[in-house]
C-alpha positions as a Markdown table, in Angstrom:
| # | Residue | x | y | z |
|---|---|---|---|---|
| 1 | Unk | -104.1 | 20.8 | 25.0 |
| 2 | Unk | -106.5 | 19.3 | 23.0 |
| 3 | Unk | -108.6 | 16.2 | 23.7 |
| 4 | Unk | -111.0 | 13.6 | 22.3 |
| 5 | Unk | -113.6 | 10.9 | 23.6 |
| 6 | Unk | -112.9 | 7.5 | 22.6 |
| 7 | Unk | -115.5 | 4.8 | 22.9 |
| 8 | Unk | -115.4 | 1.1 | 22.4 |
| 9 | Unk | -118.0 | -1.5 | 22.4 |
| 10 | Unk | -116.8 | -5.1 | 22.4 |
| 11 | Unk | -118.1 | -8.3 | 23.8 |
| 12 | Unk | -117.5 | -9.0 | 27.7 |
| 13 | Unk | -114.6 | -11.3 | 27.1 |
| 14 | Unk | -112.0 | -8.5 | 24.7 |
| 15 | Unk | -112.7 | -6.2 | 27.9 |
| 16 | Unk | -109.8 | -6.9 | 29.8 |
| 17 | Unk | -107.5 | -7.3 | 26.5 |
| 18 | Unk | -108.8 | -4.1 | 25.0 |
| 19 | Unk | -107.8 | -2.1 | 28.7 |
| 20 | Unk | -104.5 | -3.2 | 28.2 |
| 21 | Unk | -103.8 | -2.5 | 25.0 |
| 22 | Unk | -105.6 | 0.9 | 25.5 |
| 23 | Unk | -103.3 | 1.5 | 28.3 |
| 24 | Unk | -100.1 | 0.4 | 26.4 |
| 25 | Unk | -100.8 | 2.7 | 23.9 |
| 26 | Unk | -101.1 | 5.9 | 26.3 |
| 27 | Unk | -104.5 | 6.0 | 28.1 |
| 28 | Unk | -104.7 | 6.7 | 31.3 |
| 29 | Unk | -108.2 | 6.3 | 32.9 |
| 30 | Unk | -111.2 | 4.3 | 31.8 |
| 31 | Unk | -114.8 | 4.0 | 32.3 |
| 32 | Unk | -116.0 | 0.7 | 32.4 |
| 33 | Unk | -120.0 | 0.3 | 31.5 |
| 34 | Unk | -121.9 | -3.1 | 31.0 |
| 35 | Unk | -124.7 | -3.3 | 28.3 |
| 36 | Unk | -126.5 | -5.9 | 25.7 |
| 37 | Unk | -126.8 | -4.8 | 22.2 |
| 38 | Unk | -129.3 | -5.5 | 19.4 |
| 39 | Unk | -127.1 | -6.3 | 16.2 |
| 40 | Unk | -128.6 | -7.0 | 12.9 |
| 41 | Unk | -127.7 | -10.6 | 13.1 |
| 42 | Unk | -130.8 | -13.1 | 14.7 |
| 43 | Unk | -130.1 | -14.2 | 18.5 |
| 44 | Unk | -128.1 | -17.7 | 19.2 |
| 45 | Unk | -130.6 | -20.4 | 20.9 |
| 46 | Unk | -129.3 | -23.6 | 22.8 |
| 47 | Unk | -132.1 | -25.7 | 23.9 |
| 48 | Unk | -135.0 | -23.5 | 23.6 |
| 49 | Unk | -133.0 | -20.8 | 25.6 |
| 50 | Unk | -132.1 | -17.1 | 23.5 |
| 51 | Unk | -128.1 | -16.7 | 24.5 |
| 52 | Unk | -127.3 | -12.8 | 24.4 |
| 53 | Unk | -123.7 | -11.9 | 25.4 |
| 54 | Unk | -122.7 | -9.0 | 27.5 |
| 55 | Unk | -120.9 | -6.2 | 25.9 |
| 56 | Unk | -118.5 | -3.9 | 28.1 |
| 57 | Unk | -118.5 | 0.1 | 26.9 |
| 58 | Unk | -115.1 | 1.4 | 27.2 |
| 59 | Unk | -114.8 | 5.5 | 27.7 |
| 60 | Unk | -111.8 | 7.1 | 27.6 |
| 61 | Unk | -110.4 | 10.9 | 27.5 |
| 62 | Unk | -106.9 | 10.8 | 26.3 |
| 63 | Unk | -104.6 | 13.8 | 24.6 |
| 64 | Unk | -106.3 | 14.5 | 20.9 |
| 65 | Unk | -102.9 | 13.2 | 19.5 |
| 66 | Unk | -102.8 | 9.9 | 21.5 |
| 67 | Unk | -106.6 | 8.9 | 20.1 |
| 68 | Unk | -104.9 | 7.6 | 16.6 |
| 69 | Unk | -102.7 | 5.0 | 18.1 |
| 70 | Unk | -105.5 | 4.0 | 20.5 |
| 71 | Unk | -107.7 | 3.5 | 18.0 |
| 72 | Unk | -105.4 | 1.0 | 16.1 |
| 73 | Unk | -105.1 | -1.1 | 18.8 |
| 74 | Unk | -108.7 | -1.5 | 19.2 |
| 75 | Unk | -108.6 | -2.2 | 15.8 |
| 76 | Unk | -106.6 | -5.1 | 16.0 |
| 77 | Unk | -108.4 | -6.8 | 18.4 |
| 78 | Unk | -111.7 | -5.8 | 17.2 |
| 79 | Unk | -111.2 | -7.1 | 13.5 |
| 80 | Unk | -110.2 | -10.9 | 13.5 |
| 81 | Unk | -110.3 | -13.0 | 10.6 |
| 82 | Unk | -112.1 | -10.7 | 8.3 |
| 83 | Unk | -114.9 | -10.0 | 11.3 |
| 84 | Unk | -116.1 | -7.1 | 13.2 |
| 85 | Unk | -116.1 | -8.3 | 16.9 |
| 86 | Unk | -117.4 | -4.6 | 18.4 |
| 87 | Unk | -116.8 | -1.1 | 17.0 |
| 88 | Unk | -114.6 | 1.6 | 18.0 |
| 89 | Unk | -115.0 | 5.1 | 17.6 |
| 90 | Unk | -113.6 | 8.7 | 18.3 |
| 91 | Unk | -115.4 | 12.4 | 19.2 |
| 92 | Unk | -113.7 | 15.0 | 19.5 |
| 93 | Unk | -114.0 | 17.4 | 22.6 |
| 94 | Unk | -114.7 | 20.9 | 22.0 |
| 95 | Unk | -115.1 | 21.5 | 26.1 |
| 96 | Unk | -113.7 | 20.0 | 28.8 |
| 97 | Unk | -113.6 | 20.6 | 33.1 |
| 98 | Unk | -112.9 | 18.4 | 36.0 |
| 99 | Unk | -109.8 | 16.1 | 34.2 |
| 100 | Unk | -106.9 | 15.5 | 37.1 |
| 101 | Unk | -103.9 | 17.7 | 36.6 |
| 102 | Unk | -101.9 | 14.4 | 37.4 |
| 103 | Unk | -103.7 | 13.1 | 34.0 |
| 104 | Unk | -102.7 | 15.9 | 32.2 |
| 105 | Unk | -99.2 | 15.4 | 33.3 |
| 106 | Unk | -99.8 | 12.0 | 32.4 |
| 107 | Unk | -100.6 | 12.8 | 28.8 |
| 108 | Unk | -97.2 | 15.5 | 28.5 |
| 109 | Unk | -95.1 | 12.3 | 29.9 |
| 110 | Unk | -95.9 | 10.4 | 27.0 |
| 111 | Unk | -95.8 | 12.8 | 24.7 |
| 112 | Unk | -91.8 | 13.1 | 25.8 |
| 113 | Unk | -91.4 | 9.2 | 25.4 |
């Protein structure tokens, strides 16, 4: 079976939305990570205070063939009204150790649905 990595970056708020959607549409486990990014876009002030909003990294490993329809998803909630609200991306995984065989059933399960 093949695999791939899929990441998302998306502001603190889309996390819990983006988890759902990533887990309707097959994924099974996900790594959570907290940063701050530096866009290209100057920072917000309010009242002589710089505002930066937290961003939530979202790391999954899901089947190879399951990445596609993941991705969409991400898509949708990424892309509103003709703007980018975090990015989304895919690598693929040439090597691969310490995945839980219940995963891997997991991933066959779905496939059969």
């Amino acid at each position: 079976m093949k695999f791939s990595a899929i990441v998302v970056i998306a502001p603190e708020e889309l996390e819990q939305t983006a988890i759902e959607q990533a887990q309707a549409a097959g994924a099974t486990g996900i790594t959570i990570l907290t940063g701050k990014g530096i866009g290209g876009e100057s920072k917000k002030t309010f009242f002589g205070m710089t505002f930066e909003g937290s961003q939530s990294v979202l790391l999954m490993v899901v089947a190879k063939h399951m990445s596609l329809p993941i991705l969409k998803k991400m898509q949708a909630i990424l892309l509103q009204d003709g703007k980018s609200r975090g990015i989304a991306f895919t690598v693929p995984i040439d090597h691969l150790t310490g995945i839980d065989m219940g995963q891997i059933m997991k991933f066959e399960q779905h496939l059969r649905e």
